[in-house]
C-alpha positions as CSV (number, residue, x, y, z in Angstrom):
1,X,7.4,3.7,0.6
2,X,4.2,2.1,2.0
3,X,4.8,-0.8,-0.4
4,X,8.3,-1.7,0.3
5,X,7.3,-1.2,4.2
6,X,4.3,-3.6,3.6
7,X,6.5,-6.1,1.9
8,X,9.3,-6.0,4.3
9,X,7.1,-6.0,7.2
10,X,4.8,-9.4,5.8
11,X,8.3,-11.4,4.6
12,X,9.4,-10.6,8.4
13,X,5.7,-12.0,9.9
14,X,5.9,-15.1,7.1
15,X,9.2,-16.0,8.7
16,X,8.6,-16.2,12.1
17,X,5.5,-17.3,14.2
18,X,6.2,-16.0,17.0
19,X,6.8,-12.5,15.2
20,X,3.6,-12.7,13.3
21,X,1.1,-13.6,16.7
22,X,3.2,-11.0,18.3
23,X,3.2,-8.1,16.3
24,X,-0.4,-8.8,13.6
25,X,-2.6,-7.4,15.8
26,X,-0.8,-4.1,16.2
27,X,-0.3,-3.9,12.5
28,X,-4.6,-4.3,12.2
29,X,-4.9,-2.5,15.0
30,X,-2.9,0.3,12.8
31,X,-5.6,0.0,10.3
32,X,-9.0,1.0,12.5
33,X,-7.8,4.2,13.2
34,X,-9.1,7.0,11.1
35,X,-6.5,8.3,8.7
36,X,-8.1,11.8,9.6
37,X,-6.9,11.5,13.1
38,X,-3.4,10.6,12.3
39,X,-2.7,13.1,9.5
40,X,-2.7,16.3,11.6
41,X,-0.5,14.6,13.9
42,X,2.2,13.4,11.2
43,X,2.4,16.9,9.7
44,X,2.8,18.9,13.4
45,X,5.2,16.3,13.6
46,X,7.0,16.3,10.5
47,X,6.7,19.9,10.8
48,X,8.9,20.1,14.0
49,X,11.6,18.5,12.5
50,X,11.5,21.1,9.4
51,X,10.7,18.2,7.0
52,X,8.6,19.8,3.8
53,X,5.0,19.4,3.4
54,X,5.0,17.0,0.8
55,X,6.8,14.4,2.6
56,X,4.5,14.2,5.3
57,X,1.8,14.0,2.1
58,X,4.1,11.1,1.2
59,X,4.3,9.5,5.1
60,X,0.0,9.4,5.2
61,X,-0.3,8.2,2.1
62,X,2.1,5.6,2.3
63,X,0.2,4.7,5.7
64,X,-2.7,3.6,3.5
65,X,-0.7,1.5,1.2
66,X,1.7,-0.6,3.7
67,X,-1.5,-2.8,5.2
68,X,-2.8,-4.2,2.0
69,X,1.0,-5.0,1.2
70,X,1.8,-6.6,4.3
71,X,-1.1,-8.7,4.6
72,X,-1.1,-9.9,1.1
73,X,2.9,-10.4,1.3
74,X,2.5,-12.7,4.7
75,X,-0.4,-14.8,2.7
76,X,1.3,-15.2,-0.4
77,X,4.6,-16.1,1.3
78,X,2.6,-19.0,3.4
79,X,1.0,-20.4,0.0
80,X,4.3,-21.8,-1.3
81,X,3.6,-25.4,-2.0
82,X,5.0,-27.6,0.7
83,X,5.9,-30.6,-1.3
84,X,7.9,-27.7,-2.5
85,X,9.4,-26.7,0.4
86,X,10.5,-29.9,1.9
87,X,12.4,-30.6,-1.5
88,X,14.2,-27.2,-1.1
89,X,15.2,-28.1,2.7
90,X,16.3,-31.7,1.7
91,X,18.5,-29.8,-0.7
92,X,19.7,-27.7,1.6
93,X,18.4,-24.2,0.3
94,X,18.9,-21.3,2.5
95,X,16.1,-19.0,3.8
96,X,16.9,-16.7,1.1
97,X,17.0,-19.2,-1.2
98,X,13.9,-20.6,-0.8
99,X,12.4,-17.1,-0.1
100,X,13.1,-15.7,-3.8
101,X,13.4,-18.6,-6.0
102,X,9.8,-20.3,-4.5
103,X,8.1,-18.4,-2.0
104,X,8.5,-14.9,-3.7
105,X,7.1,-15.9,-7.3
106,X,4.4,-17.8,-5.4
107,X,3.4,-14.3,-3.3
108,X,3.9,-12.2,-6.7
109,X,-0.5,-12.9,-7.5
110,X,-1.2,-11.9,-4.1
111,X,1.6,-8.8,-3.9
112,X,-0.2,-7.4,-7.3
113,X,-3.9,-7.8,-6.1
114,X,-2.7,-5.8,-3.0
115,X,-0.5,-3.3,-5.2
116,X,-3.5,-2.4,-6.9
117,X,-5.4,-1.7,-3.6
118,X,-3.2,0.3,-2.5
119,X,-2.5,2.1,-5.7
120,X,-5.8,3.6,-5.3
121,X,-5.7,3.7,-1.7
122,X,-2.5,6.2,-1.9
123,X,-4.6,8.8,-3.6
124,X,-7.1,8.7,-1.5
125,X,-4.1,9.2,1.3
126,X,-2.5,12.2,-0.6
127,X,-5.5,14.1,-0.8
128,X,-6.7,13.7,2.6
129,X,-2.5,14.4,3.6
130,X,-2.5,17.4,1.6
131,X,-5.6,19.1,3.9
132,X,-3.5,19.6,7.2
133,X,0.0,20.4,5.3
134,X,-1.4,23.5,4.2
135,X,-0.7,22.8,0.7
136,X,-3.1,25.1,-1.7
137,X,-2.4,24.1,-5.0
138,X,-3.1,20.1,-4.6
139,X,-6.5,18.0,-5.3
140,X,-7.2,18.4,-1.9
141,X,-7.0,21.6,-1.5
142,X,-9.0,22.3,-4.3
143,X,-11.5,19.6,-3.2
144,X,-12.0,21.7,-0.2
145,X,-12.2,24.8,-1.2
146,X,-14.5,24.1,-4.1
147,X,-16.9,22.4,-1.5
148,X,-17.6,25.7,0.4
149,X,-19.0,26.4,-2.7
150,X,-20.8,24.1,-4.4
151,X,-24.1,25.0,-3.8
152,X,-23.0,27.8,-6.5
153,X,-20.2,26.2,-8.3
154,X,-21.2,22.3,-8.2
155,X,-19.0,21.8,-11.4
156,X,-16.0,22.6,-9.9
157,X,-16.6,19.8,-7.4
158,X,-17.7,17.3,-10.0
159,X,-13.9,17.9,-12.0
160,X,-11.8,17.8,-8.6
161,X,-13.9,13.9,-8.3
162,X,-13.4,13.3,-11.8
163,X,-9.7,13.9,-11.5
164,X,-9.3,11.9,-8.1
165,X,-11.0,9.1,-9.8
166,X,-8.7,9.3,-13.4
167,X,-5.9,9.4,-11.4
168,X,-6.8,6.5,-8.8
169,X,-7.7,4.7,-12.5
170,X,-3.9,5.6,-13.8
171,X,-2.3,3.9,-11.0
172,X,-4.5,1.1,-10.7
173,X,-3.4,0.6,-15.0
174,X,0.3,1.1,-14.1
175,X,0.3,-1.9,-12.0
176,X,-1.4,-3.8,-13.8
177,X,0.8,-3.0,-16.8
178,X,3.2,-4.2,-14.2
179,X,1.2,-7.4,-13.0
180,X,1.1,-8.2,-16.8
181,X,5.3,-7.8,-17.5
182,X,6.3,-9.6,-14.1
183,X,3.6,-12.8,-13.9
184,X,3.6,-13.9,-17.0
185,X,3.0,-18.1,-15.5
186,X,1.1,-17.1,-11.9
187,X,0.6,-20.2,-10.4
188,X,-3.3,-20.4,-10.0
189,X,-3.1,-20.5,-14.4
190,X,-0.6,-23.6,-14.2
191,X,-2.3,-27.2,-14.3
């Protein structure tokens, strides 16, 4: 969810100008708040609409992936070459046109370097999600609960890292499985 948000939101920003000075700062601005703060108040409010637990996991962690997306999109889109560009205008290429058959393969390098940012970035956002949701049987859960006792059980801490960090590792290889299938010819590697 956070990804498609981040790639719909910086394809919107690449667009338009006035868009992008307009609304950048609040989508930083989105970014320097602590993820601690806004959790709680995602699940009470997820929680009043009678939306499961998990969903609001699903909302904070895709709050941690949409930025790196969305700033990676708007910079790819804006590297298209504009030699290009001009030659796709001249011909009379629609937007949508010259968004997916130049601007889009041109963004893909940057889209995947972000991907894989926020791959690892959406664990770290279902753990901390899982803490106010109640939810007993996740990582996080575990993480915390195995912290009150460390100081007798420091094992049990060690695993809950060393499965945060495998999994965080998984994602990050599933992308770039994915990098490897979709940019086969990424334009820095062409002469």
């Amino acid at each position: 969810m956070g990804a498609v948000g981040g790639f719909v939101i910086g394809a919107i920003l690449a667009h338009s100008r006035v868009l992008q000075r307009g609304f950048l700062p609040y989508v930083v601005a989105s970014q320097t708040v602590p993820i601690l703060a806004i959790a709680p108040m995602v699940v009470i409010w997820f929680g009043s609409v009678h939306v499961t637990a998990w969903v609001s996991v699903a909302v904070i962690a895709s709050y941690l992936t949409f930025f790196p997306v969305a700033i990676a999109t708007l910079r790819g889109l804006q590297a298209a070459d504009h030699r290009a560009l001009e030659l796709m205008r001249s011909y009379a290429a629609s937007k949508w046109t010259v968004l997916w058959k130049l601007r889009f393969p041109t963004a893909l390098p940057y889209l995947f370097s972000a991907l894989k940012v926020s791959a690892t970035a959406s664990i770290v956002g279902a753990i901390i999600g899982e803490s106010p949701s109640s939810i007993q049987g996740g990582l996080g859960g575990a993480i915390l609960n195995f912290a009150q006792y460390y100081t007798f059980q420091p094992q049990n801490l060690w695993a809950t890292n060393i499965i945060a960090a495998a999994l965080g590792i998984a994602f990050f290889l599933l992308v770039v499985v994915a990098e490897k299938l979709v940019v086969r010819r990424a334009p820095e590697h062409v002469a």
